[in-house]
C-alpha positions as CSV (number, residue, x, y, z in Angstrom):
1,X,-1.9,15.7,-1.7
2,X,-5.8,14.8,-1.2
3,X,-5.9,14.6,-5.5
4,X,-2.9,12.4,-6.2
5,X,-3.6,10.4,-3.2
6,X,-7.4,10.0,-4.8
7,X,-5.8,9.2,-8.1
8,X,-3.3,6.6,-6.2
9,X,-6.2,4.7,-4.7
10,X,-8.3,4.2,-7.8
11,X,-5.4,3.4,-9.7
12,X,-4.4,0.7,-7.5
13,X,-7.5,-0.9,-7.2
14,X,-8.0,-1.2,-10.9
15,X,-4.8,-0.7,-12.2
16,X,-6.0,2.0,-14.8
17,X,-4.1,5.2,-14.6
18,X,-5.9,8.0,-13.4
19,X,-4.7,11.7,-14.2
20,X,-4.7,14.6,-12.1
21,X,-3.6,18.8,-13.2
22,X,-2.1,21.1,-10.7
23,X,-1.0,24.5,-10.7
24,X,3.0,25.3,-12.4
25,X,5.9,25.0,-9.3
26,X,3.8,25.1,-6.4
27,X,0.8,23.0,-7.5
28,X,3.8,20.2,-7.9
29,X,5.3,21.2,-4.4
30,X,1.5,21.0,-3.2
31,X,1.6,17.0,-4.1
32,X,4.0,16.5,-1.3
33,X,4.7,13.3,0.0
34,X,1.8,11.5,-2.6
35,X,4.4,11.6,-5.4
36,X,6.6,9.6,-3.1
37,X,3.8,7.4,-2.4
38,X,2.6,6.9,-6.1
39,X,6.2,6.0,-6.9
40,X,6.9,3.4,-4.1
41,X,3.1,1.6,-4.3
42,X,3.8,1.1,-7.8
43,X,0.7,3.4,-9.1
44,X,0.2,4.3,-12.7
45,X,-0.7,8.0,-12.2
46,X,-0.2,11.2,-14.9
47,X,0.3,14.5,-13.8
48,X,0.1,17.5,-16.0
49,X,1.3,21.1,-14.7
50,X,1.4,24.0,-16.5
51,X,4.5,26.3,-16.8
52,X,4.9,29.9,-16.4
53,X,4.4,31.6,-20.0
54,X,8.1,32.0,-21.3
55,X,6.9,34.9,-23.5
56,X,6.6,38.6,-22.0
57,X,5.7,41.1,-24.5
58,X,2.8,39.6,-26.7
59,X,5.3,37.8,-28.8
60,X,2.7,34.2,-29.0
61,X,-1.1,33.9,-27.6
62,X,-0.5,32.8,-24.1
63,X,1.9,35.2,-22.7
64,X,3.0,36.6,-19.3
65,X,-0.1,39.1,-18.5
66,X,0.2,38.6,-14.3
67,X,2.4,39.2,-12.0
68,X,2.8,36.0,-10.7
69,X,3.8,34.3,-14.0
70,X,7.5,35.8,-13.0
71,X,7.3,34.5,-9.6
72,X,6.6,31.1,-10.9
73,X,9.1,30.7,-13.6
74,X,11.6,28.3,-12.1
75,X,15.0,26.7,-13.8
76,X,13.5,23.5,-14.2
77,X,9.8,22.3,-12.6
78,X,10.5,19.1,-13.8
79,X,13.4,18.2,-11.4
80,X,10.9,19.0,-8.1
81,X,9.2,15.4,-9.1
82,X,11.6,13.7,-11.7
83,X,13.4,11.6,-9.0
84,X,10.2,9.9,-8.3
85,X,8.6,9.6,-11.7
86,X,9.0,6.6,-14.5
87,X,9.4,9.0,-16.9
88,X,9.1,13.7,-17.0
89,X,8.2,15.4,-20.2
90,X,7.4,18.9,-21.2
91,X,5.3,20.0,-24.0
92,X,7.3,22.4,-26.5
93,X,4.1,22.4,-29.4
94,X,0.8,21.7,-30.1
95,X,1.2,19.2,-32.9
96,X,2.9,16.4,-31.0
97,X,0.8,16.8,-27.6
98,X,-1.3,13.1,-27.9
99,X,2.2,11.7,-28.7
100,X,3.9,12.8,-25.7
101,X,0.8,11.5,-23.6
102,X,0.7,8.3,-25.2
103,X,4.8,7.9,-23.9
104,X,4.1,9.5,-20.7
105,X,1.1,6.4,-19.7
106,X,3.1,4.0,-21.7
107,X,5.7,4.2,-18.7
108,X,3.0,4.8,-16.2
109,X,1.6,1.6,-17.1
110,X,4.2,-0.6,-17.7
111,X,6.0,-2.5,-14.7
112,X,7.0,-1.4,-12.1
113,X,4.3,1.1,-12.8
114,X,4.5,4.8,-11.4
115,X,4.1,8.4,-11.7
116,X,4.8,10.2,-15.3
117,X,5.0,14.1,-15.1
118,X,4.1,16.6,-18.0
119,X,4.7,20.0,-18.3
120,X,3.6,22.6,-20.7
121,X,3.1,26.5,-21.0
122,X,0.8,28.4,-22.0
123,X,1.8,29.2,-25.2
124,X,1.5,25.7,-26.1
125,X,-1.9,25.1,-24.7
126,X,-2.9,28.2,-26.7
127,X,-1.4,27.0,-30.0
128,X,-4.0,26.3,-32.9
129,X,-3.6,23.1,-35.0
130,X,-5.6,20.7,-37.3
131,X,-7.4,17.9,-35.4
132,X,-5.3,14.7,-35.5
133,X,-6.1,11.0,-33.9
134,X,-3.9,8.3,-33.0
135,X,-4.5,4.7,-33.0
136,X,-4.7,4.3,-29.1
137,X,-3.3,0.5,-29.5
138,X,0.2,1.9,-30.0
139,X,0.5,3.1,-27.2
140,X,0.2,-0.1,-24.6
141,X,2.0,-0.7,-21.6
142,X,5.0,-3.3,-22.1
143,X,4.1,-6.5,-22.3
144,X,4.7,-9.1,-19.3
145,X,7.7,-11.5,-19.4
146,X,8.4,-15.4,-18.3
147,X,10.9,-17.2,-17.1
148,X,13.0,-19.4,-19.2
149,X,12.0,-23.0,-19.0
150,X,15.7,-23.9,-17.5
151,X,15.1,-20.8,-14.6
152,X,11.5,-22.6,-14.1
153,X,13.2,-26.5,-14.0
154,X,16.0,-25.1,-11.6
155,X,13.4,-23.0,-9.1
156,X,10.8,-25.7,-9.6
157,X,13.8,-28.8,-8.3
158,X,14.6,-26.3,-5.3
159,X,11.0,-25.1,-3.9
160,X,10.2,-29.3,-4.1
161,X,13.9,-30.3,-2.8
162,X,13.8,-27.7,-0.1
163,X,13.2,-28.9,4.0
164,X,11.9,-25.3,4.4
165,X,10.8,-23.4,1.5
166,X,9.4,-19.8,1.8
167,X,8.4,-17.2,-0.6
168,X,8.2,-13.6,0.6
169,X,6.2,-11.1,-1.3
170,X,4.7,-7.9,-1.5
171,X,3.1,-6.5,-4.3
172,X,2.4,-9.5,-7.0
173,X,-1.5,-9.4,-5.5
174,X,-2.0,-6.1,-7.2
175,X,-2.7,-8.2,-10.1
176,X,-5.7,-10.1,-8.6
177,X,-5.3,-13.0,-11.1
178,X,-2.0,-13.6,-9.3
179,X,-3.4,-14.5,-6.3
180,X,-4.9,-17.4,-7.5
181,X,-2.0,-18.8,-9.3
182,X,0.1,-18.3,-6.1
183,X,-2.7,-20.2,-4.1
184,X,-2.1,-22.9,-7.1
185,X,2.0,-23.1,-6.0
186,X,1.3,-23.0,-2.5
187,X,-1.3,-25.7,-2.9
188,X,1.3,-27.7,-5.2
189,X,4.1,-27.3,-3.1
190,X,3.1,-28.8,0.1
191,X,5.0,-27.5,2.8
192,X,5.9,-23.9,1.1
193,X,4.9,-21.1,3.6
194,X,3.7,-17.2,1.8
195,X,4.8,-14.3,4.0
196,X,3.9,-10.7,3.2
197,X,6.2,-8.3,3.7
198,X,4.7,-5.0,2.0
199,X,1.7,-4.6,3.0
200,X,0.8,-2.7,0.2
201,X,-1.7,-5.2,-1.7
202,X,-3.2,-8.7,-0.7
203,X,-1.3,-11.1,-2.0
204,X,-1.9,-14.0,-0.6
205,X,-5.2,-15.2,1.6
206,X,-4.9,-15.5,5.3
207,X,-7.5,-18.2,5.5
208,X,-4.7,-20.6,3.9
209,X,-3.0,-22.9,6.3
210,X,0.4,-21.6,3.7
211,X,-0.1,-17.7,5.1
212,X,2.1,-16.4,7.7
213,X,0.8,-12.9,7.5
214,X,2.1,-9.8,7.2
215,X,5.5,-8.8,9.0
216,X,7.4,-6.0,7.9
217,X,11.0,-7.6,7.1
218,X,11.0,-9.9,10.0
219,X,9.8,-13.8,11.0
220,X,11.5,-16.3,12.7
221,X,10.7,-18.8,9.6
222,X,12.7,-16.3,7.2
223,X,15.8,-17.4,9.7
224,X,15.2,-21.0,8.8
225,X,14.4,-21.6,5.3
226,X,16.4,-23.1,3.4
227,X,15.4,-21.8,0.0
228,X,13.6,-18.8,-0.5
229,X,11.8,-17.5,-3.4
230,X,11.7,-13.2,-3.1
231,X,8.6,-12.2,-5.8
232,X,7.4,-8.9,-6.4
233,X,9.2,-7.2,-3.1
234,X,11.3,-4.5,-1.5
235,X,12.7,-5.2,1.5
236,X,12.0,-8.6,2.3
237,X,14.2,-8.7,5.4
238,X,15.8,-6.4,7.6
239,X,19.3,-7.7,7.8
240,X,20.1,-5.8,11.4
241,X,17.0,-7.8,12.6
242,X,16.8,-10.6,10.7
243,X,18.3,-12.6,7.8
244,X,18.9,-15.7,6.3
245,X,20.8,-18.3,7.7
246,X,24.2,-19.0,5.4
247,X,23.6,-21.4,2.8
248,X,20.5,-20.6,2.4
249,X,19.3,-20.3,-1.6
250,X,18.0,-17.4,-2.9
251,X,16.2,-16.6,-6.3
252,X,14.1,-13.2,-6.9
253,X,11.7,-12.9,-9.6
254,X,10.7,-8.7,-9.4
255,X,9.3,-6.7,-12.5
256,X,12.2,-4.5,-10.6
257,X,14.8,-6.5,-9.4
258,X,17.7,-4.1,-9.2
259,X,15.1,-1.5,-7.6
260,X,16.6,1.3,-10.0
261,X,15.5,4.2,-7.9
262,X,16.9,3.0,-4.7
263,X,20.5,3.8,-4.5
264,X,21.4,0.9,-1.6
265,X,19.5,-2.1,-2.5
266,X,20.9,-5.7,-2.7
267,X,20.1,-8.9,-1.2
268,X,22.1,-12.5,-1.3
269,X,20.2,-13.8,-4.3
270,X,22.0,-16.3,-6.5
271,X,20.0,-15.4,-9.6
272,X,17.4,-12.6,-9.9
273,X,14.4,-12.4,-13.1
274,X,12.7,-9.0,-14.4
275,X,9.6,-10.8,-15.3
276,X,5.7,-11.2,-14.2
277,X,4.8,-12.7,-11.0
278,X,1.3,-14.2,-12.2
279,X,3.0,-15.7,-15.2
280,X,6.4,-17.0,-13.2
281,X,3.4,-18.7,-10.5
282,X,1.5,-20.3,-13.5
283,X,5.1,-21.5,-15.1
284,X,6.5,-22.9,-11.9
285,X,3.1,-24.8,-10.5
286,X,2.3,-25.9,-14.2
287,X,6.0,-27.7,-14.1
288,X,5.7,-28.9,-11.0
289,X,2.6,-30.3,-11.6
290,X,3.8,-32.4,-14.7
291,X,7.2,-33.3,-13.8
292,X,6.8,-37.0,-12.6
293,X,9.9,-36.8,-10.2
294,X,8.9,-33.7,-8.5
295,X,5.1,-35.0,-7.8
296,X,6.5,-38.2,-6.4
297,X,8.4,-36.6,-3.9
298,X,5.7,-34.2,-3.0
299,X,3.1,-37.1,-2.7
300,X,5.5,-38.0,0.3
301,X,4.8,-34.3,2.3
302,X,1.6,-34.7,3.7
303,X,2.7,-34.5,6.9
304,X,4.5,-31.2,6.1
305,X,1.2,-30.4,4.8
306,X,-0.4,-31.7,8.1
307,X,1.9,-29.3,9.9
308,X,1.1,-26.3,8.0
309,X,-2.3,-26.0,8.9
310,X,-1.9,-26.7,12.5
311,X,0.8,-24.2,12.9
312,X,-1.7,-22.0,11.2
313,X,-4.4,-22.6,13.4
314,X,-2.3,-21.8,16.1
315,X,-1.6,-18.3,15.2
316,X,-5.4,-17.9,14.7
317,X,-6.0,-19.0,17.8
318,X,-3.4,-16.5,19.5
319,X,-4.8,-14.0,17.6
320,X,-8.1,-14.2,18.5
321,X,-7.3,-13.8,22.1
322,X,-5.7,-10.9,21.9
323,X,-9.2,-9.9,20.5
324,X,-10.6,-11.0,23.7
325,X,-13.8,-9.0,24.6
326,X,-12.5,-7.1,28.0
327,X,-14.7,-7.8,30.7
328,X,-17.3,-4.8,30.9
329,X,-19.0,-2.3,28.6
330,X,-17.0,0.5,31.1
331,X,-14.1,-1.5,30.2
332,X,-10.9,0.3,27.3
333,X,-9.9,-2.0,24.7
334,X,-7.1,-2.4,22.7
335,X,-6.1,-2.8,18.8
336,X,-7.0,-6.4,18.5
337,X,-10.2,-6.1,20.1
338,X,-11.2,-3.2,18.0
339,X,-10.4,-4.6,14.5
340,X,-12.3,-8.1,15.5
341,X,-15.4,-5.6,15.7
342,X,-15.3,-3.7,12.4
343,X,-14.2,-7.1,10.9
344,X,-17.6,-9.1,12.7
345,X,-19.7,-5.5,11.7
346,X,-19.0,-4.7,8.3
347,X,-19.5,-6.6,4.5
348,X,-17.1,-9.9,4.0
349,X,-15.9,-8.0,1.0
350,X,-15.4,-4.5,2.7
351,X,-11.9,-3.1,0.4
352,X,-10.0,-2.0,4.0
353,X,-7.9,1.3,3.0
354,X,-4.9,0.9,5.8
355,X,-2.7,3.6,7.0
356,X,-2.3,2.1,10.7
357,X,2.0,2.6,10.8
358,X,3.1,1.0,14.0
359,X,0.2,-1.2,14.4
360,X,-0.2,-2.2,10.7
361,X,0.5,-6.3,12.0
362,X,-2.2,-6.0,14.5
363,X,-4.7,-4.7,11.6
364,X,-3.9,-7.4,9.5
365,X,-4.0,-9.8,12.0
366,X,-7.8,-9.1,12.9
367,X,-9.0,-8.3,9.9
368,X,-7.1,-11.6,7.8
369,X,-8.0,-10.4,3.9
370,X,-8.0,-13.3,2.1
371,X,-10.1,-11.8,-1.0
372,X,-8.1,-10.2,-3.5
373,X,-8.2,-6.5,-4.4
374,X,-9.8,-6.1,-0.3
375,X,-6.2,-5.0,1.3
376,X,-5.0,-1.4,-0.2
377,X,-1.9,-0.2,2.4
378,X,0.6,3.0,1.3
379,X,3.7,1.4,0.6
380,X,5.4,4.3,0.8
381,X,6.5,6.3,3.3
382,X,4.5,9.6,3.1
383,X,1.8,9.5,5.6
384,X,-1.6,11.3,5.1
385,X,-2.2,8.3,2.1
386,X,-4.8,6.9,3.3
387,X,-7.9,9.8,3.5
388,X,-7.9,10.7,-0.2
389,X,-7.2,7.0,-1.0
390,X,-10.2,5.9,0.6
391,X,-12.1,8.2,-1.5
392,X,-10.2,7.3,-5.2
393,X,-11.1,3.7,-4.1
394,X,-14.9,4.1,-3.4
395,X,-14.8,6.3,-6.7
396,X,-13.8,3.1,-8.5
397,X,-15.6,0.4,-7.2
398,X,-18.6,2.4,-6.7
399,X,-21.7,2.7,-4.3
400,X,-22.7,-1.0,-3.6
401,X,-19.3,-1.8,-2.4
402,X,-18.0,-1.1,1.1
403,X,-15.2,1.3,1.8
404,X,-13.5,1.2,5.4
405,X,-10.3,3.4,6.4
406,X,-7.9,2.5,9.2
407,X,-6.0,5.0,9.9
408,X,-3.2,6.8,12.9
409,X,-4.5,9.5,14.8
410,X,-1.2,12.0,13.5
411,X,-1.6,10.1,9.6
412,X,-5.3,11.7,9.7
413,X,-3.8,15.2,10.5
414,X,-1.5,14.6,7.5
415,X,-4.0,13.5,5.1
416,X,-5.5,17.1,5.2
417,X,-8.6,16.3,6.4
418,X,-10.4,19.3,6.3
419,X,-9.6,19.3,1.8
420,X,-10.8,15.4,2.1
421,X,-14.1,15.4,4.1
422,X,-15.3,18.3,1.9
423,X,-14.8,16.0,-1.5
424,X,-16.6,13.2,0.1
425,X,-19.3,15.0,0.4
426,X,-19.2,17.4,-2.5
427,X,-19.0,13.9,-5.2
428,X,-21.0,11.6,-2.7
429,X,-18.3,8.8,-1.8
430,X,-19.3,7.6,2.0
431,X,-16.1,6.3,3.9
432,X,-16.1,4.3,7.3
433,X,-13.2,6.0,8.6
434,X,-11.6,4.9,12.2
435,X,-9.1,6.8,13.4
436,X,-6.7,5.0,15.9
437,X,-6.1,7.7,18.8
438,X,-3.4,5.8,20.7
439,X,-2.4,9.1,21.8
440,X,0.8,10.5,19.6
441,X,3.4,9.3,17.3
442,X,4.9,5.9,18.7
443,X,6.7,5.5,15.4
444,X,9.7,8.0,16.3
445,X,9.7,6.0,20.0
446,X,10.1,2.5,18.6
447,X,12.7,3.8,15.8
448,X,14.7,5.1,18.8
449,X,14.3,1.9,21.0
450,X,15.5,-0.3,17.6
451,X,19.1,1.9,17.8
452,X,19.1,2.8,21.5
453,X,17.2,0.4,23.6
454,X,18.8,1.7,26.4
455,X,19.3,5.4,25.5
456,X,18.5,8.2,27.1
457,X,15.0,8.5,24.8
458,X,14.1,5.1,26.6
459,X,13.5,6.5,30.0
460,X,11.5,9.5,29.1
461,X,8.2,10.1,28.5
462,X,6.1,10.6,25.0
463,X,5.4,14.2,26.6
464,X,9.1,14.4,27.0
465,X,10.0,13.5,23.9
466,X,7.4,15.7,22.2
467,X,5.8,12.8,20.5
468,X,2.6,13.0,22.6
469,X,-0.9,14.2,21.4
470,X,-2.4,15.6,24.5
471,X,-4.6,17.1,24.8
472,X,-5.8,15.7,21.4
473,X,-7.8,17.5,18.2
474,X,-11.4,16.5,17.6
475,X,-10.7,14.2,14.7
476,X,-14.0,13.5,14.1
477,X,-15.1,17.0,14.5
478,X,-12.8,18.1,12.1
479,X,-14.6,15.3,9.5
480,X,-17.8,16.8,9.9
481,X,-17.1,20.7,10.1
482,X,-15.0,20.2,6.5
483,X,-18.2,18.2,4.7
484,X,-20.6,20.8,6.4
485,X,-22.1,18.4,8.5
486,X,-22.4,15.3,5.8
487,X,-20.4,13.4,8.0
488,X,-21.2,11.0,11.0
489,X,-18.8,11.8,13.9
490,X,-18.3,9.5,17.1
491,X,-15.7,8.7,19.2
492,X,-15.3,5.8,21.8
493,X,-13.2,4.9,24.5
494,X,-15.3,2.1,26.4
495,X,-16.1,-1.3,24.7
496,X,-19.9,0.1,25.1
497,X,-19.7,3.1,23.3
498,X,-17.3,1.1,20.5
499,X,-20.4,-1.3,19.9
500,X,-22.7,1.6,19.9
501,X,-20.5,3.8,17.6
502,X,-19.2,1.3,14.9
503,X,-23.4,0.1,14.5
504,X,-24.2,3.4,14.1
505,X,-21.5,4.5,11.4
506,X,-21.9,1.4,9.8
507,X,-25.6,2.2,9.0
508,X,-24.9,5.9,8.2
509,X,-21.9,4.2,5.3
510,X,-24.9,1.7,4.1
511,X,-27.3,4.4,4.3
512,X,-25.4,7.0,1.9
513,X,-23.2,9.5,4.0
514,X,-20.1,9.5,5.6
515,X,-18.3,8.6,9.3
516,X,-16.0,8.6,10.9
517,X,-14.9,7.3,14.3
518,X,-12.3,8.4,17.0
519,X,-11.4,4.8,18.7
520,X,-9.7,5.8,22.1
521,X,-7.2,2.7,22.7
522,X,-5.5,1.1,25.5
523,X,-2.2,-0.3,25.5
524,X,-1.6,-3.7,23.6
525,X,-0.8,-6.1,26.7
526,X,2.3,-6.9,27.8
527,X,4.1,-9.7,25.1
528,X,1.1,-9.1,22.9
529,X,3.1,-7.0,20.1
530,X,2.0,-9.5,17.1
531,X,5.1,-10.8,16.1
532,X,7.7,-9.1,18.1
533,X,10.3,-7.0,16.7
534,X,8.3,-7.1,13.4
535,X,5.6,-4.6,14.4
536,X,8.3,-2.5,15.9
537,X,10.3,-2.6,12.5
538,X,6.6,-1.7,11.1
């Protein structure tokens, strides 16, 4: 879990694929939910397993000389992983083995990028052949794809013609270049709001009066658009929450439109592209920009332009009360305030690996990444991401840039912690690490209330419901014990002790070792949920 989840992060952040080797059957099963993970964020990640020897009597070099090479021979490893992988391969000889690699990161690399899978036993690793090369520039990823200049006229005429246009993403900031280029639309198209609805990369800036943040699959502006322009998403909407009005146009440009390895999948789109998103950005702002009929009617939106950044500094505004200092160092605080202070305490261009489930939006709202690459989030659904992440990302962008983790107080416990804090420290990668104690899981609570508001699970208690973490580990304790005392450990529960704690781990990360912080939180206040049903869909 803690090496593919290491391999995830630095894979994301540069988008080279890592590799990592595990034991046969159960150094797969040992992966766990990270496969998952790897699969959904879109990370271009090789894994290589051996296979039991398939040989028992001497017949090749290689075979079956322990007992456990029978208990380990299973009817096909391949299938544990396959359904999450871009592409499963097994080694059957020596003399192809650089082949079979180069097509294993050729779909690991190309879009939607993912995990490949390779097997091989031990009679094959053992095999002697004659050194052999191959040209290594065979064996690129796909190459990217356009639009077609009538699909770029006819997107171009709505996004301009539109009273409401909206483009939801969620991935296309994984490719930092296409950041910019969507700045470069947004800018073009005055009047175009950019939500985020994956969380997984930042794709658009939160500093621009265009940004409506991140909401996972619900906003009261995707009910009231009238064109809408899906990029580089999975669920852009949650239909039993919130959907479209009727009428309203739909076009989705996805390097995986059909989402071929989700079996229910569709949305109301009246045309849908497998190409790039930086290049479709570039195509449509570039048309726009030259098309004398379409920049004469935008010259007339300023005032939609006007109202953009108004409506923008108003959610600022409300956000940053929520992040209202409470009124004595004795005093508890909440989310908001808590992210305001590691967002005022550490670099500008801290690279934020977030695991924060149920209060994701209120992280994102604080903290407002508006530099691309700064914003890492799962994706997936198979918590304990985040820890070994954190780690894969400081491995990549090395020890002059700052590395902060956000992440749930049960999503540390998954993370296996104990594997984790003992890497840090073993290869030298200090991690700010804030764990959110808000006291047990709230996701299974706010999953029950979305179906049964009124249920019988409404009017018990966390306790009740077996949900609760109380009395609570030591989760900062259990950093420190794993890396043999390496690690800072604090916890807080008073706005005094937060202030103390976060300066303190902050100069331990600058000054070359590890912490990590147990932030005791109160209750968000009443109405304060950050966008409503959206962080309860989160």
């Amino acid at each position: 879990m803690v090496a593919l989840s290491m391999a995830d992060g630095y894979a994301r952040l540069t988008s080279k694929p890592q590799c990592v080797i595990v034991h046969v059957d159960v150094g797969t099963q040992g992966l766990g939910a990270a496969v998952h993970n790897a699969s959904c964020g879109r990370a271009p990640v090789l894994i290589f397993a051996g296979l039991s020897p398939y040989t028992c009597n001497g017949e090749y070099r290689g075979s079956r000389t322990e007992y456990i090479h029978w208990i380990q021979d299973v009817p096909d490893q391949k299938q544990i992983v396959s359904q999450y992988c871009r592409y499963t391969g097994e080694f059957k000889g020596g003399r192809n083995v650089k082949q079979i690699v180069g097509r294993a990161l050729q779909f690991a690399k190309s879009a939607p990028a993912g995990p490949a899978y390779l097997v091989g036993a031990r009679e094959v690793m053992e095999e002697e052949i004659e050194p052999y090369e191959l040209e290594q520039a065979h064996w690129g990823a796909v190459g990217s794809a356009a639009l077609t200049q009538e699909v770029v006229q006819e997107i171009s005429e709505a996004l301009v013609g539109a009273k409401e246009p909206l483009l939801i993403t969620g991935y296309c900031g994984r490719n930092h270049n296409a950041v910019a280029q969507l700045v470069e639309l947004a800018d073009t198209v005055k009047g175009l709001r950019v939500l985020d609805t994956g969380g997984s990369d930042m794709c658009f800036p939160r500093n621009h009066r265009a940004s409506l943040g991140l909401r996972y699959g619900v906003h009261d502006r995707i009910t009231t658009a009238d064109v809408i322009l899906v990029v580089d998403c999975d669920v852009p909407w949650i239909p039993t929450q919130c959907k479209p009005q009727p009428g309203t146009r739909v076009f989705h440009i996805d390097s995986d439109p059909l989402k071929q390895q989700m079996p229910v999948f569709y949305i109301p789109a009246e045309a849908r592209y497998k190409v790039d998103a930086c290049t479709a950005f570039s195509q449509l702002h570039a048309y726009i920009s030259q098309t004398k009929p379409l920049t004469e009617k935008l010259s007339t939106y300023q005032s939609r332009w006007d109202a953009l950044e108004k409506e923008h500094s108003e959610s600022i505004s409300i956000f940053r009360s929520l992040a209202a200092r409470p009124p004595s160092d004795d005093s508890s605080y909440n989310i908001s305030y808590l992210v305001s202070r590691i967002r005022a305490l550490v670099p500008s261009d801290t690279i934020f690996a977030i695991e924060a489930v149920t209060l994701t939006a209120f992280v994102h709202d604080q903290l407002a990444p508006s530099l691309p690459g700064t914003w890492l989030n799962c994706g997936g659904g198979g918590l304990g991401w985040s820890t070994g992440a954190a780690l894969g990302i400081k491995l990549a962008c090395g020890p002059n840039r700052f590395v902060c983790q956000i992440v749930g107080d049960g999503t540390f416990l998954f993370s296996v912690p104990g594997s984790a804090c003992w890497i840090a420290q073993k290869y030298n990668l200090p991690v700010l690490t804030i764990v959110l104690n808000n006291k047990g899981w709230n996701a299974p609570r706010r999953s029950l209330l979305l179906v049964h508001p009124e249920g019988e699970g409404s009017k018990v208690s966390n306790e009740e419901l077996n949900i609760a973490f109380e009395p609570g580990p030591d989760y900062a304790g259990i950093a420190k014990a794993a890396s043999g005392g390496w690690m800072w450990a604090g916890k807080a529960g008073t706005v005094g002790e937060l202030e103390e704690g976060l300066r303190e781990a902050v100069e331990r990360i600058k000054g070359g070792t590890g912490a990590v912080l147990e932030a005791i939180l109160d209750k968000p206040p009443k109405g304060a949920e950050g966008g409503g049903k959206a962080v309860l869909v989160g």
